[in-house]
C-alpha positions as CSV (number, residue, x, y, z in Angstrom):
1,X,95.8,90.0,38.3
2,X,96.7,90.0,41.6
3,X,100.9,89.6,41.0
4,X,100.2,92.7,38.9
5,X,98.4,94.2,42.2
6,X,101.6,93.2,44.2
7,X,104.1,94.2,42.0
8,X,102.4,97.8,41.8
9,X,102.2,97.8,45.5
10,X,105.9,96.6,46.0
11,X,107.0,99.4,43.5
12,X,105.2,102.3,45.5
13,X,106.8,100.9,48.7
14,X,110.0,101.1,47.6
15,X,108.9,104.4,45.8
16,X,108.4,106.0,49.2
17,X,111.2,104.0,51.1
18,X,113.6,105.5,48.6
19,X,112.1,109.0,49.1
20,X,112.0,109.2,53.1
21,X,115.8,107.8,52.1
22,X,116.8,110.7,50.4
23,X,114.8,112.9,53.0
24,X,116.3,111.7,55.8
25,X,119.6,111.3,55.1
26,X,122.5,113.4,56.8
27,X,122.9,115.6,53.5
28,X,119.3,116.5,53.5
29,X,119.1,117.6,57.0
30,X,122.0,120.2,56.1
31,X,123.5,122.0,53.2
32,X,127.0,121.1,52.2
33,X,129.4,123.2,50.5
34,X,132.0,121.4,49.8
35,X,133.3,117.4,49.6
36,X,136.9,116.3,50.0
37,X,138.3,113.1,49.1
38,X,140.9,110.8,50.9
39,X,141.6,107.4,49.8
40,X,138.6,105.9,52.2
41,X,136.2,108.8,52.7
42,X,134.4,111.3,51.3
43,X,134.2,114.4,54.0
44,X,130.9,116.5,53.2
45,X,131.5,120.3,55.1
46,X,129.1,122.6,55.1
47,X,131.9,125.7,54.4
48,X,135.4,126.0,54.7
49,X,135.7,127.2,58.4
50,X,134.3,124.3,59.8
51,X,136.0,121.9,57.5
52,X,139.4,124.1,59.0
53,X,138.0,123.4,62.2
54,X,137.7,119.7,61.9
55,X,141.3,119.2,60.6
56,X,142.8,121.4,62.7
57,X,141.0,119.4,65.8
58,X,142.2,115.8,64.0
59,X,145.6,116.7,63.4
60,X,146.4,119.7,64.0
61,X,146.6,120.8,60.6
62,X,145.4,123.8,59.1
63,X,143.7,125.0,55.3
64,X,145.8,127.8,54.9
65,X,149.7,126.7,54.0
66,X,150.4,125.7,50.8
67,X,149.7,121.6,51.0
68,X,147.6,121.5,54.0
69,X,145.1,120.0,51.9
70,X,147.5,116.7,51.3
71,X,148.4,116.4,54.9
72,X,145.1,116.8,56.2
73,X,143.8,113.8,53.9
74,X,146.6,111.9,54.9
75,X,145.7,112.4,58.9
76,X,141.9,111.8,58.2
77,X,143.2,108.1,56.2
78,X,146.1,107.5,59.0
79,X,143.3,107.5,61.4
80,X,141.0,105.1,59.3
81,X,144.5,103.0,58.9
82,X,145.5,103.5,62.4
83,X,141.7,101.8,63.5
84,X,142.1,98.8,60.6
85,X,145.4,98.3,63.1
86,X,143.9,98.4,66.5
87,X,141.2,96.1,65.6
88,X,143.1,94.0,63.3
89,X,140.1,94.0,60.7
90,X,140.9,95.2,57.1
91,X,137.7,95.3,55.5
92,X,138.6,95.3,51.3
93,X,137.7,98.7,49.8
94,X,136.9,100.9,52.6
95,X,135.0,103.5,52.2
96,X,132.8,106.0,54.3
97,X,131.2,109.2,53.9
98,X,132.0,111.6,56.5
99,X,129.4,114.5,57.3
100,X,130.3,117.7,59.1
101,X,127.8,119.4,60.9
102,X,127.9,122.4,62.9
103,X,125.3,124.2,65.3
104,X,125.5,121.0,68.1
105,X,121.9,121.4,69.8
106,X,121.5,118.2,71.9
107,X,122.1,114.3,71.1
108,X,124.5,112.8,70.1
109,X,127.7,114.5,69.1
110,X,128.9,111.8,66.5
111,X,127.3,108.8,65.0
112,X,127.8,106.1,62.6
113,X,124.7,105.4,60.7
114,X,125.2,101.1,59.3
115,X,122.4,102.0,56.5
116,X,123.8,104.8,55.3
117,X,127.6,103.8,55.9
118,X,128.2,107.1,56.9
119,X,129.3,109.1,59.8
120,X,127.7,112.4,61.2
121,X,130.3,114.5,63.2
122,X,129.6,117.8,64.9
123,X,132.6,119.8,64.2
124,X,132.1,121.1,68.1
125,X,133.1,118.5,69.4
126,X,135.7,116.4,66.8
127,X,138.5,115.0,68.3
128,X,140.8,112.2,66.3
129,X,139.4,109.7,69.4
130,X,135.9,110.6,68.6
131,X,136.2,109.9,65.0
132,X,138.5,106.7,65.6
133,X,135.6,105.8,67.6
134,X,133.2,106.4,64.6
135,X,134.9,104.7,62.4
136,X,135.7,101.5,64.5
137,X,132.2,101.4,64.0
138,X,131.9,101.5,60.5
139,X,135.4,99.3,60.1
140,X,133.4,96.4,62.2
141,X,130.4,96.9,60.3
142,X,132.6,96.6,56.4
143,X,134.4,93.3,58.3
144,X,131.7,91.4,59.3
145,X,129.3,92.5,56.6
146,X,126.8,92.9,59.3
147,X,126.1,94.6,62.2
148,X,127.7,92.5,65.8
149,X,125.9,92.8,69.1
150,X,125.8,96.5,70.4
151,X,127.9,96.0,73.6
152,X,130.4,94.3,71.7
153,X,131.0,97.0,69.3
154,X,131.1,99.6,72.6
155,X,133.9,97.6,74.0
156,X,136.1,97.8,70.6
157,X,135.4,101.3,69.6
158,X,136.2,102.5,73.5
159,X,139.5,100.3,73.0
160,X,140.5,101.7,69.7
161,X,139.8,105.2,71.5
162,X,141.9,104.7,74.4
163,X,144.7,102.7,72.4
164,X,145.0,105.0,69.5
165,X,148.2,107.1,70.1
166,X,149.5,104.4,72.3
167,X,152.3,103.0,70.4
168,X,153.4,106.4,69.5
């Protein structure tokens, strides 16, 4: 009797874990329009100016030519390949999810969430250093499986920003 009490009360838990999950993750907090695929991320947008924005702000690369879609995955992976460099950490099949928000209000401006293995970018404010920072993040996190101490990961992800370009 009372494993069947437990097993009921485990399964409602993870019931309501699951939906404040789905409730508060980055796509429920804003509609997307729209999901492109690279060969490590998937970018959500919420429509096809801001997605413009953010590619043209990353590598200067615009929606509108003919092929501007294939360049701007490759800059959005180069960057991703270009971090994987500067930290010397390859983490076997990479992948993140990439969220584009616009209407920047206060907080943070980009973040990499380690349970949802996904980054939230305001479009305002995207530059490639600030999602090379992002996503030194989320390279550490694939590499060591886990999550290393806070200052540590600071250090890296301000190196990778400040190092990016720098052989170039």
């Amino acid at each position: 009797m009372n494993i069947l009490k437990m097993n009921r009360a485990l399964s409602s838990s993870l019931l309501a874990l699951s939906v404040a999950f789905l409730y508060f993750s980055p796509a429920a907090c804003q509609e997307y329009a729209g999901i492109l695929e690279t060969t490590y991320t998937t970018l959500h947008y919420p429509n096809e100016k801001d997605l413009d924005e953010f590619l043209w702000k990353i590598g200067r690369v615009r929606l509108r030519p003919e092929g501007a879609n294939s360049l701007a995955k490759a800059r959005v992976d180069r960057l991703v390949e270009r971090v994987e460099e500067i930290l010397d950490m390859h983490p076997p099949d990479f992948r993140i999810d990439i969220f584009l928000k616009d209407g920047y209000r206060e907080g943070n401006i980009a973040y990499y969430s380690a349970d949802s293995k996904s980054i939230t970018i305001y479009t305002e404010f995207v530059t490639d250093g600030v999602l090379a920072h992002e996503l030194a993040h989320a390279v550490m996190h694939a590499y060591f499986n886990a999550s290393i101490g806070r200052k540590a990961q600071e250090m890296l992800c301000r190196y990778v920003d400040a190092h990016l370009w720098k052989d170039y």
